[in-house]
Every structure is written in C-alpha cells, then in structure tokens.
mmCIF file as gemmi writes it, N, C-alpha and C atoms, coordinates in Angstrom:
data_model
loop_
_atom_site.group_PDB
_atom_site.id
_atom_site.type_symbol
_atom_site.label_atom_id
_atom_site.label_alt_id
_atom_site.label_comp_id
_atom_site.label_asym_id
_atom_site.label_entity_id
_atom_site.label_seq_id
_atom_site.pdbx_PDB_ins_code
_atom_site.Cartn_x
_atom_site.Cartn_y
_atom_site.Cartn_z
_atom_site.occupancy
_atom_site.B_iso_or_equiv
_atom_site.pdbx_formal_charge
_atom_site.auth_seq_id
_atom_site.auth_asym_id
_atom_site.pdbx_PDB_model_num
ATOM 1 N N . UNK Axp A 1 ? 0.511 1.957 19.8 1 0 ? 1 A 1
ATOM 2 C CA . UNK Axp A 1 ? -0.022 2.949 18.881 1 0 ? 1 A 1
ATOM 3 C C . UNK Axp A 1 ? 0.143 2.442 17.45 1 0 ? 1 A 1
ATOM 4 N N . UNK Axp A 2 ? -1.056 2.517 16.335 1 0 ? 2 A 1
ATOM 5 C CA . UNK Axp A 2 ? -0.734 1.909 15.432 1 0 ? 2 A 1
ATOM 6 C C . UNK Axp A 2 ? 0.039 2.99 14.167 1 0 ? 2 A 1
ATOM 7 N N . UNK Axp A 3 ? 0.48 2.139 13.395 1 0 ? 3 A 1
ATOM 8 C CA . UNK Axp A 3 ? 1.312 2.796 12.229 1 0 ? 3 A 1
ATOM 9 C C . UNK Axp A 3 ? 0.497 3.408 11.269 1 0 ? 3 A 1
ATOM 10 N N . UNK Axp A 4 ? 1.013 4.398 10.62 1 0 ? 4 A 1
ATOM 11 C CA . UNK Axp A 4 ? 0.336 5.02 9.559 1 0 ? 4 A 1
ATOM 12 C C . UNK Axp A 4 ? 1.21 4.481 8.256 1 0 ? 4 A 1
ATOM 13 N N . UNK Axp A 5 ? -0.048 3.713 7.373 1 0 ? 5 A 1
ATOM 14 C CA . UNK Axp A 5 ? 0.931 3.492 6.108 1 0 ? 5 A 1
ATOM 15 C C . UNK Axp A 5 ? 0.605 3.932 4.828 1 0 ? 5 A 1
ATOM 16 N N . UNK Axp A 6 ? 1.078 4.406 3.695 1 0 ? 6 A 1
ATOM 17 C CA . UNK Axp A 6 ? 1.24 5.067 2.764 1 0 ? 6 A 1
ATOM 18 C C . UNK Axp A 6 ? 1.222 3.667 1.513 1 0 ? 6 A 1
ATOM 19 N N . UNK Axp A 7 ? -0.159 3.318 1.144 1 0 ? 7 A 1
ATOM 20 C CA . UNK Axp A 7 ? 0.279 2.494 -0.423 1 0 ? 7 A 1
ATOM 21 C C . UNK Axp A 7 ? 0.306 3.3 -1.586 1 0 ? 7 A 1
ATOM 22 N N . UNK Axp A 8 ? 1.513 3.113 -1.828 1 0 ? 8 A 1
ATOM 23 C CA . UNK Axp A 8 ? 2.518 3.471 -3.1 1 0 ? 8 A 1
ATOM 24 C C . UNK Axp A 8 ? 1.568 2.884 -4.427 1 0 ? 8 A 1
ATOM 25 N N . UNK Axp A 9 ? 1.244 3.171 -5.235 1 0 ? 9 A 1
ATOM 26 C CA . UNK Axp A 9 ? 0.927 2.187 -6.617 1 0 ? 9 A 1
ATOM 27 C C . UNK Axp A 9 ? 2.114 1.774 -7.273 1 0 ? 9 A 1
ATOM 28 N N . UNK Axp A 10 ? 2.301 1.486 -7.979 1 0 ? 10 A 1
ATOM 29 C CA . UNK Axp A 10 ? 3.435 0.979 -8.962 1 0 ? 10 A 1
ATOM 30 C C . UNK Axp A 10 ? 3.383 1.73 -10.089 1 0 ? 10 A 1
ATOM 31 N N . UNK Axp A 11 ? 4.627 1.759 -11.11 1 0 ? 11 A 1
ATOM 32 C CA . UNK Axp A 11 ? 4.29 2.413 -12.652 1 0 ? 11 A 1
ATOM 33 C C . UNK Axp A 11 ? 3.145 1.976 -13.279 1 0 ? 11 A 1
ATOM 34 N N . UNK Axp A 12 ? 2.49 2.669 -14.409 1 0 ? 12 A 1
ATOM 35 C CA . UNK Axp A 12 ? 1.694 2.028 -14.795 1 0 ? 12 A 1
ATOM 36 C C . UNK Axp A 12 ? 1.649 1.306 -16.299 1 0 ? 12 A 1
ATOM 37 N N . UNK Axp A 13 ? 0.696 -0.002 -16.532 1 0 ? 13 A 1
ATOM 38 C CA . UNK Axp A 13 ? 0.52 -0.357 -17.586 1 0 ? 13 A 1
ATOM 39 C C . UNK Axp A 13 ? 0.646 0.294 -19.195 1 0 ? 13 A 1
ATOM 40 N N . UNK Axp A 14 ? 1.264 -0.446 -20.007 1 0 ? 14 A 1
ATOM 41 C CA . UNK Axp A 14 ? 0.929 0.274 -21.817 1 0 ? 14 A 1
ATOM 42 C C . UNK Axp A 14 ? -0.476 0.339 -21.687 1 0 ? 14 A 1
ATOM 43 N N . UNK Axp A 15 ? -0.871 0.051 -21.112 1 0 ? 15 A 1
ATOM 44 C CA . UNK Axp A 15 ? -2.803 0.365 -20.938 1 0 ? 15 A 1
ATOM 45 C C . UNK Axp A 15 ? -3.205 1.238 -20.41 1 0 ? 15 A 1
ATOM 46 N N . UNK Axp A 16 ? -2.255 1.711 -19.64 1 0 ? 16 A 1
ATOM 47 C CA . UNK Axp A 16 ? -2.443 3.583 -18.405 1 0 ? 16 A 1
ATOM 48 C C . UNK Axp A 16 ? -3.078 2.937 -17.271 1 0 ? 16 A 1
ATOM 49 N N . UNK Axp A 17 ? -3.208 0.996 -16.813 1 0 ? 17 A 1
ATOM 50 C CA . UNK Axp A 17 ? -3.75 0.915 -15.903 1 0 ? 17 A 1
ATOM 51 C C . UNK Axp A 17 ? -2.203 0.884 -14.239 1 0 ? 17 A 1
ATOM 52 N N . UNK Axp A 18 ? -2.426 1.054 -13.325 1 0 ? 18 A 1
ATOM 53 C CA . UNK Axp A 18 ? -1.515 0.765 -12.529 1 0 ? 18 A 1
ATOM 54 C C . UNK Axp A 18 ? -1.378 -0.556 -12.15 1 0 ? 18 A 1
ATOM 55 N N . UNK Axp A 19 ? -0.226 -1.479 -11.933 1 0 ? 19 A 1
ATOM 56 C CA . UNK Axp A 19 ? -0.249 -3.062 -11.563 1 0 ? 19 A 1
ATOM 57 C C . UNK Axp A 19 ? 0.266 -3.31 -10.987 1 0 ? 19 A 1
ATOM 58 N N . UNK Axp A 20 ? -0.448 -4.426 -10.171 1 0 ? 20 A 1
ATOM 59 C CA . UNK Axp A 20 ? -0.166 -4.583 -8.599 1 0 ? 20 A 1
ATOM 60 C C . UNK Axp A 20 ? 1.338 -4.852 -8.495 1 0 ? 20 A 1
ATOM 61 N N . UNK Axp A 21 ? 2.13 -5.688 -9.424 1 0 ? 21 A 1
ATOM 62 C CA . UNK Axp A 21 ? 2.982 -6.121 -9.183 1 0 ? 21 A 1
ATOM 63 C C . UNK Axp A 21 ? 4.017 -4.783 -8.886 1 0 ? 21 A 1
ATOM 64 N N . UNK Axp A 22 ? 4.801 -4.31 -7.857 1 0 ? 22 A 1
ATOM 65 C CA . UNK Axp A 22 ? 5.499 -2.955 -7.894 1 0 ? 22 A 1
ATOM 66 C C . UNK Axp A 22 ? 5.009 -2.589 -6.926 1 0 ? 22 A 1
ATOM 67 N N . UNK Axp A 23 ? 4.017 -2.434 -6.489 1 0 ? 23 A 1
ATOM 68 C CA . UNK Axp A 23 ? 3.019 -1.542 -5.456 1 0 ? 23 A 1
ATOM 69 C C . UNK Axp A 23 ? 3.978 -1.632 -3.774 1 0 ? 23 A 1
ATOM 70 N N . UNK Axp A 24 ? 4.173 -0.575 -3.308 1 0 ? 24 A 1
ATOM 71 C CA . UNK Axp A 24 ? 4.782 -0.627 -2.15 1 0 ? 24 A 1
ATOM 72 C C . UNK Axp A 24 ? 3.885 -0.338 -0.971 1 0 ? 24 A 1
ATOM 73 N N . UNK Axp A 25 ? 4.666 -0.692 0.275 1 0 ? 25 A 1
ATOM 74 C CA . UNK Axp A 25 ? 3.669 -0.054 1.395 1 0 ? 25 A 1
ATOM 75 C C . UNK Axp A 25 ? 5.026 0.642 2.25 1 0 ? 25 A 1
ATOM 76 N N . UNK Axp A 26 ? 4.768 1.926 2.56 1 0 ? 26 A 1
ATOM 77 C CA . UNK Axp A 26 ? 5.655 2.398 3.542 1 0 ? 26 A 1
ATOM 78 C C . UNK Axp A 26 ? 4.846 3.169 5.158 1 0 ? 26 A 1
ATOM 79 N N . UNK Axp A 27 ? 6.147 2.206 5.67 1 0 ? 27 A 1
ATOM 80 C CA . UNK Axp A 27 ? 5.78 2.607 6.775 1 0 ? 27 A 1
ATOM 81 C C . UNK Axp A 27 ? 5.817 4.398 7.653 1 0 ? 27 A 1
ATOM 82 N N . UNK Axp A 28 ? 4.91 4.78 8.325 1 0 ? 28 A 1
ATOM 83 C CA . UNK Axp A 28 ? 5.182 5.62 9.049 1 0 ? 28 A 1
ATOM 84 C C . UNK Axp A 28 ? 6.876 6.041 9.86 1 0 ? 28 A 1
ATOM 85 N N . UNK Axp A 29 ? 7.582 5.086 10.112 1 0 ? 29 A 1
ATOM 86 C CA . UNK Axp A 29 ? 8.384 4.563 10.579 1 0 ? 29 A 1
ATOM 87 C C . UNK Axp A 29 ? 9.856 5.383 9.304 1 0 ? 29 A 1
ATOM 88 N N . UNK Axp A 30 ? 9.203 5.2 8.185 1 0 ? 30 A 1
ATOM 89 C CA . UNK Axp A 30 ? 10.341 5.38 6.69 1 0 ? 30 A 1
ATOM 90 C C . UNK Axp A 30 ? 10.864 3.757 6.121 1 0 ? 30 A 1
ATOM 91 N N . UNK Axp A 31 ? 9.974 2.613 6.956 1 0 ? 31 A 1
ATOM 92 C CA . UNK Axp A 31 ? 10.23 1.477 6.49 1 0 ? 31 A 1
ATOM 93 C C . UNK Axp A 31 ? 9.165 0.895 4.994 1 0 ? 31 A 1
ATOM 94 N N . UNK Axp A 32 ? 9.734 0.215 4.757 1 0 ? 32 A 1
ATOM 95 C CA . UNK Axp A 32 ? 8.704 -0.748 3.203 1 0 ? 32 A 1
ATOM 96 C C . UNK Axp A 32 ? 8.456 -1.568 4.352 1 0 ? 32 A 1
ATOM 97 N N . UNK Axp A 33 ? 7.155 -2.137 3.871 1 0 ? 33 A 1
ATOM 98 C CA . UNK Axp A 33 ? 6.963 -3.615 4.872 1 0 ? 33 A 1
ATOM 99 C C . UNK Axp A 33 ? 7.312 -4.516 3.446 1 0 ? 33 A 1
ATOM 100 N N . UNK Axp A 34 ? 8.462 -5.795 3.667 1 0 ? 34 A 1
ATOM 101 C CA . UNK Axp A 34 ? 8.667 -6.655 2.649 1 0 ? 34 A 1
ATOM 102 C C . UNK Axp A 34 ? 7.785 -7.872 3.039 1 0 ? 34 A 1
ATOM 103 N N . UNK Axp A 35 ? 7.528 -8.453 1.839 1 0 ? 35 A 1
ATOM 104 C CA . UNK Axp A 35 ? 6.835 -9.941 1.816 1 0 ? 35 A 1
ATOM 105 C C . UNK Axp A 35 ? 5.255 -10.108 1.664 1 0 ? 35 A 1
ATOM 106 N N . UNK Axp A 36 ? 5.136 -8.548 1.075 1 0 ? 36 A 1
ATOM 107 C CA . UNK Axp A 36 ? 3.557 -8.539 0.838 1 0 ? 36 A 1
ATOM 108 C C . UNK Axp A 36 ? 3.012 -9.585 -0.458 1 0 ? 36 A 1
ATOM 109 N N . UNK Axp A 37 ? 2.398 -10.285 -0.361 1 0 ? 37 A 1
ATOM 110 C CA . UNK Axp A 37 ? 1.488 -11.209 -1.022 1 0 ? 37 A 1
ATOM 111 C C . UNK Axp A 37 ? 0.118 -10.313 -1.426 1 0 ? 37 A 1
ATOM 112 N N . UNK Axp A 38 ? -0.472 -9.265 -1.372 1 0 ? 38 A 1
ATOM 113 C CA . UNK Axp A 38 ? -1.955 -8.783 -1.511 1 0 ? 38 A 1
ATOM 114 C C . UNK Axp A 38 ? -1.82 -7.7 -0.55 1 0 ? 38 A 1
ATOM 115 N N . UNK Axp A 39 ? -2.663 -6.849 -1.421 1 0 ? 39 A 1
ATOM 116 C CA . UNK Axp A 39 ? -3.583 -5.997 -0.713 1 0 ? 39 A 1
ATOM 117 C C . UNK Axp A 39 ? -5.261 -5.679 -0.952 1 0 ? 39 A 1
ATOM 118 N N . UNK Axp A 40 ? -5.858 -5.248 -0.15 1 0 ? 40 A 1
ATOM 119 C CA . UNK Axp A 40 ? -6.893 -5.526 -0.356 1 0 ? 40 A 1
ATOM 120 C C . UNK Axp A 40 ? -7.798 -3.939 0.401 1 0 ? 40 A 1
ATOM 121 N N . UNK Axp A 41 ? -8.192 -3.598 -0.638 1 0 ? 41 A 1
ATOM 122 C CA . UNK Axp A 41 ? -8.497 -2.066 -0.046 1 0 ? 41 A 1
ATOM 123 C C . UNK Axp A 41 ? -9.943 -2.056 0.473 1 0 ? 41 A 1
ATOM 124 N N . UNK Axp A 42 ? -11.017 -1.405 1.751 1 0 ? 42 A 1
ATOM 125 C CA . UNK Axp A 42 ? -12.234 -1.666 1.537 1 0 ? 42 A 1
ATOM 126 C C . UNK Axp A 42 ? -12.623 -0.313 2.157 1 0 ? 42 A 1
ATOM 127 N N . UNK Axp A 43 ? -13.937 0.495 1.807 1 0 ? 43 A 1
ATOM 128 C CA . UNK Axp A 43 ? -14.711 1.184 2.295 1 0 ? 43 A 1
ATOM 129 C C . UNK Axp A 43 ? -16.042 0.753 2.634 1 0 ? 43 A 1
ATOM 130 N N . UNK Axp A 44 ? -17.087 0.898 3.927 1 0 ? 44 A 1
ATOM 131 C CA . UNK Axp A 44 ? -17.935 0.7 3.508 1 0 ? 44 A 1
ATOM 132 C C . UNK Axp A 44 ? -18.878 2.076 4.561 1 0 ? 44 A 1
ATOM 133 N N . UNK Axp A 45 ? -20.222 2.392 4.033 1 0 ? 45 A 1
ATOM 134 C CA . UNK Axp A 45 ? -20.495 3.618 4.233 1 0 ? 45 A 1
ATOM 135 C C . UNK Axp A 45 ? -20.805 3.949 5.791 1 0 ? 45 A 1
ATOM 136 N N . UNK Axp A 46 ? -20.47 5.369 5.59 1 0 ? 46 A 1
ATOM 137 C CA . UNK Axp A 46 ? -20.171 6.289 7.401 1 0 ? 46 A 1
ATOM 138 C C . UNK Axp A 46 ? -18.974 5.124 8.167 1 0 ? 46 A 1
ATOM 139 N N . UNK Axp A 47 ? -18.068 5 7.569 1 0 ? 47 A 1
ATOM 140 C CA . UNK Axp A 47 ? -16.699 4.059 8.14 1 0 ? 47 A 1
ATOM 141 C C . UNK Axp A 47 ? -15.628 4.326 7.364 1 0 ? 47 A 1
ATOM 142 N N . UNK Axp A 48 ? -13.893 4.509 8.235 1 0 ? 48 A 1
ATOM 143 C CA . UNK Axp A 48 ? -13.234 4.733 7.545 1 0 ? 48 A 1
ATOM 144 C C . UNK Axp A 48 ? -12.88 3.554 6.09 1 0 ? 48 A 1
ATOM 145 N N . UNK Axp A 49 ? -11.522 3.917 5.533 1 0 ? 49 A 1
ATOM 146 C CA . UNK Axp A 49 ? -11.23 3.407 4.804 1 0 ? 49 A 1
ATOM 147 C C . UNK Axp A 49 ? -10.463 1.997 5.387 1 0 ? 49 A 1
ATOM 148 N N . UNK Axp A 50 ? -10.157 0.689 5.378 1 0 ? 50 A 1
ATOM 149 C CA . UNK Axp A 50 ? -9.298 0.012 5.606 1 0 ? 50 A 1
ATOM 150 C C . UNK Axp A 50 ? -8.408 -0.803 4.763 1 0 ? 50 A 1
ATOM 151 N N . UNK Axp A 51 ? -7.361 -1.352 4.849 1 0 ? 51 A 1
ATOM 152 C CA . UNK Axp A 51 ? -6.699 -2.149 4.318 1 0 ? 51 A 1
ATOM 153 C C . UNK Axp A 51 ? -5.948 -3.499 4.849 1 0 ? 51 A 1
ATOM 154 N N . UNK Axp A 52 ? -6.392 -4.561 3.872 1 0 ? 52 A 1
ATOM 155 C CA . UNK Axp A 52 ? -5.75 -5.598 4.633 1 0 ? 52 A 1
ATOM 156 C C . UNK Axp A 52 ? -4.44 -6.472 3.472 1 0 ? 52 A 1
ATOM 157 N N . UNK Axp A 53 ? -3.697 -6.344 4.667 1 0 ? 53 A 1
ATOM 158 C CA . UNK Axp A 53 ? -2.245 -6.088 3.912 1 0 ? 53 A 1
ATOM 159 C C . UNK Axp A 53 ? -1.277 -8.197 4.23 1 0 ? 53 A 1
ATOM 160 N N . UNK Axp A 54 ? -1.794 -8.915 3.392 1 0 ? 54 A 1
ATOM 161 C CA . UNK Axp A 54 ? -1.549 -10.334 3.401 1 0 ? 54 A 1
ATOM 162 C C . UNK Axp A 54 ? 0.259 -10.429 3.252 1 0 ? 54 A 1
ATOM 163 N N . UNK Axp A 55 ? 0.824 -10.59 3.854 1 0 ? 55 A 1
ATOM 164 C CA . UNK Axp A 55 ? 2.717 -10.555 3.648 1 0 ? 55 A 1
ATOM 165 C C . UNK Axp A 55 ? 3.14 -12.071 4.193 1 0 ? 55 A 1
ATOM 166 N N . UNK Axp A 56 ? 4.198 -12.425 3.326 1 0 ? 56 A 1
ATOM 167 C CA . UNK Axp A 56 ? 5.071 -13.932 3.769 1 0 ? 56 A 1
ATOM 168 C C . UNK Axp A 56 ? 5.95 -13.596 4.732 1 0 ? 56 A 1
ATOM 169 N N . UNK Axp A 57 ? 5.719 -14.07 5.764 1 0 ? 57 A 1
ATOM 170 C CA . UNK Axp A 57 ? 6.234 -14.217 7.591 1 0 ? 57 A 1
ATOM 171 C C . UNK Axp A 57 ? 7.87 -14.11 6.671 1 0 ? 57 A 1
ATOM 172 N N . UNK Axp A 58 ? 8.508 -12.564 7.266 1 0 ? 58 A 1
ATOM 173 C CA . UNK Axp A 58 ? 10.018 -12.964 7.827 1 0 ? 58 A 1
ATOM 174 C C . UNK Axp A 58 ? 10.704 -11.831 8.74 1 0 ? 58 A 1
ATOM 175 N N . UNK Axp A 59 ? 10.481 -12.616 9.85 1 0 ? 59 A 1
ATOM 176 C CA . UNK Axp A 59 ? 11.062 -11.848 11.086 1 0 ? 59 A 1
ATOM 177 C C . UNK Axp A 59 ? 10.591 -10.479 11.254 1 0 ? 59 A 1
ATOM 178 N N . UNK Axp A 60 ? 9.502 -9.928 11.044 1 0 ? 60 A 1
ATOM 179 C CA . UNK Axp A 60 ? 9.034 -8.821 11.397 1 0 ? 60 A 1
ATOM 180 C C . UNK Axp A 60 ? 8.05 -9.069 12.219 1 0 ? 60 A 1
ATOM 181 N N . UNK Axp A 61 ? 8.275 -7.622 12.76 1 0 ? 61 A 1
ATOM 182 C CA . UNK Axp A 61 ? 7.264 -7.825 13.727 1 0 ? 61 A 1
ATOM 183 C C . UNK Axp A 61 ? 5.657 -7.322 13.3 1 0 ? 61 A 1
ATOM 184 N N . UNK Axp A 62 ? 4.801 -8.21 14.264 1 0 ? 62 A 1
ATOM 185 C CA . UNK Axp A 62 ? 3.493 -7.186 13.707 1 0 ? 62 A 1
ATOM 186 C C . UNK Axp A 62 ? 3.147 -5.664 13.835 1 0 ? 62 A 1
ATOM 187 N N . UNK Axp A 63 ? 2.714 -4.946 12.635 1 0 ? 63 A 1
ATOM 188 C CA . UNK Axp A 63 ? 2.572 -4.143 13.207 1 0 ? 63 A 1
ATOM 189 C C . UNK Axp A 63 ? 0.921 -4.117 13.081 1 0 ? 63 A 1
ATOM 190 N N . UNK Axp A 64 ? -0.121 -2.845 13.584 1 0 ? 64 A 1
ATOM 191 C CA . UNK Axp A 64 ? -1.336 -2.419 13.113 1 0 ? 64 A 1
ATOM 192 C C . UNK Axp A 64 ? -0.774 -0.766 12.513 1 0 ? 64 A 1
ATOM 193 N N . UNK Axp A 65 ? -1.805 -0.649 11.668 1 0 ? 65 A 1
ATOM 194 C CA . UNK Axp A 65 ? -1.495 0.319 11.441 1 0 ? 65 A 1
ATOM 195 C C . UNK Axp A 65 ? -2.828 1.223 10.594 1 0 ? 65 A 1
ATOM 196 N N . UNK Axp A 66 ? -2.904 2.601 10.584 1 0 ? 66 A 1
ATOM 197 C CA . UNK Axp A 66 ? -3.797 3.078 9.744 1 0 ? 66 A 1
ATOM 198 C C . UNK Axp A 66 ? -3.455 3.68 8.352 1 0 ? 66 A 1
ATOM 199 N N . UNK Axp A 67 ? -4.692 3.872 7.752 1 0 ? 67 A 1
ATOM 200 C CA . UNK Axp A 67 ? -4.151 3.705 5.871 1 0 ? 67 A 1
ATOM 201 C C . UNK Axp A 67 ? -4.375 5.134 5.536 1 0 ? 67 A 1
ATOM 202 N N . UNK Axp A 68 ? -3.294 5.541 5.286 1 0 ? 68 A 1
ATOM 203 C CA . UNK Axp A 68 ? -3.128 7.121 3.957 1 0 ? 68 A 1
ATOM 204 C C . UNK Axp A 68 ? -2.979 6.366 2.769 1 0 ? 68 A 1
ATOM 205 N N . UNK Axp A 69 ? -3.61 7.291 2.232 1 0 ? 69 A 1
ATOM 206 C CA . UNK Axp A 69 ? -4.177 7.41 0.256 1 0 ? 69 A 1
ATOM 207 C C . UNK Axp A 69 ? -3.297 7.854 0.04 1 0 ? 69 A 1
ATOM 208 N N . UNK Axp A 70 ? -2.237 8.078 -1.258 1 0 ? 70 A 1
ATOM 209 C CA . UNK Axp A 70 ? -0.994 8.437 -1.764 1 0 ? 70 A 1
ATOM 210 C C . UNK Axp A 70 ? -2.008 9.021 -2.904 1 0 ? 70 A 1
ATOM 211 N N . UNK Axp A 71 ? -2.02 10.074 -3.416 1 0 ? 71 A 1
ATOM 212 C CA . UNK Axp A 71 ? -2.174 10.333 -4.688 1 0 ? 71 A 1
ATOM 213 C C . UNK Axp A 71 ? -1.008 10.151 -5.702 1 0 ? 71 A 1
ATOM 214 N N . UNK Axp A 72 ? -1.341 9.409 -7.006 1 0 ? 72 A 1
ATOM 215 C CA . UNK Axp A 72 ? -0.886 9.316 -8.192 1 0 ? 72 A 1
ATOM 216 C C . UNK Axp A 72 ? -0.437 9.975 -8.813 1 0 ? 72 A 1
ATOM 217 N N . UNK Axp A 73 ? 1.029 10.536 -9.007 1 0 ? 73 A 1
ATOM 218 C CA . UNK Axp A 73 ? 1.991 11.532 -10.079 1 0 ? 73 A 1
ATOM 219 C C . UNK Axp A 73 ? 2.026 10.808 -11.382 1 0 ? 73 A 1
ATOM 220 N N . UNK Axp A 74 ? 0.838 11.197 -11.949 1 0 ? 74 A 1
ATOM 221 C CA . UNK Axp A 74 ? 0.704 10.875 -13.518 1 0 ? 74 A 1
ATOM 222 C C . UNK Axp A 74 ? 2.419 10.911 -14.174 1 0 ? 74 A 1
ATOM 223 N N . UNK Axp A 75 ? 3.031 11.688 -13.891 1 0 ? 75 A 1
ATOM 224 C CA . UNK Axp A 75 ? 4.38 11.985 -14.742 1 0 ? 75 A 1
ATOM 225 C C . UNK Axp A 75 ? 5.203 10.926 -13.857 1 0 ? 75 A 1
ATOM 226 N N . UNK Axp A 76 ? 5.516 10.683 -12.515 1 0 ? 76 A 1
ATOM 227 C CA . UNK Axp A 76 ? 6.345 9.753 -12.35 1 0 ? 76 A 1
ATOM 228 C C . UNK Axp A 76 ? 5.905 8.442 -12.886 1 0 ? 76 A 1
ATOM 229 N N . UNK Axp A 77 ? 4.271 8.137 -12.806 1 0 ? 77 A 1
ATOM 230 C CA . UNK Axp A 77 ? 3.973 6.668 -13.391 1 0 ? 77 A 1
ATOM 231 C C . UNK Axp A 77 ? 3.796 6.312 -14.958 1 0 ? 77 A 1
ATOM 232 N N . UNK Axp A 78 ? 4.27 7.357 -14.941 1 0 ? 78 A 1
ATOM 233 C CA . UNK Axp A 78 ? 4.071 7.35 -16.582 1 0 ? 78 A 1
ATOM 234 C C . UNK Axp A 78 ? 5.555 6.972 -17.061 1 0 ? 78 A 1
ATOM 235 N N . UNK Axp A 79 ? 7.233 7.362 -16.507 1 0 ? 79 A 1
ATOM 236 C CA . UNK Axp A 79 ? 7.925 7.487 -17.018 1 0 ? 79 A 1
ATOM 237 C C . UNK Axp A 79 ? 8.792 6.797 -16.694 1 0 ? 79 A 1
C-alpha cells in the first residue's frame, strides 16, 4: 500500500518567495524521508497530481507513495 506524503515548503525568501533549500517531505508514517536531492511537482489535465521525489541512497527502504498539498501558514513562513 503506498504512502501518503505531505511536502512541507520551507521559510520563505526576503523576496516572500519560498526556497527549495528547507523544504521537507513527511511521511504518512510521521517519518521525514532524508537525502532528498529534488523535487519535482507535475499535473497534467483529467490526472492526478504527482511527485517525483530524487533522494541520495541511505539505507531506506523504498517507499511509493501518494502526494497531499500542505497549504502555506503565511505567519509561520514568514517568521
């Protein structure tokens, strides 16, 4: 059964943009997956959303998993 995962954004930029560097992924599980290198978000039309999640191999196992949208707390990324 695959995992449900939650991408986190990171604080955001003196620019108000959000940056990648920070960005988490949590697992369904209550785990972070560590060793992410990229993410890569895609829609394309009458199909869900997917994500492909590039991480540096250490000792985890694979998982699959499906993607929840986190909405953005302007006040936590702001502060």
């Amino acid at each position: 059964m695959p995992y449900v995962v939650s991408i986190i954004p990171s604080k955001k930029s003196p620019d108000g943009l959000p940056l990648g560097r920070g960005t988490k992924v949590l697992l369904s599980n209550g785990e972070y997956l560590e060793g992410i290198n990229s993410i890569q978000i895609d829609i394309k039309p009458n199909d869900c959303w997917k994500a492909f999640i590039e991480v540096i191999p250490s000792k985890q196992d694979e998982v699959e998993a499906l993607l929840q949208l986190v909405p953005q707390d302007t006040k936590e990324n702001n502060g």
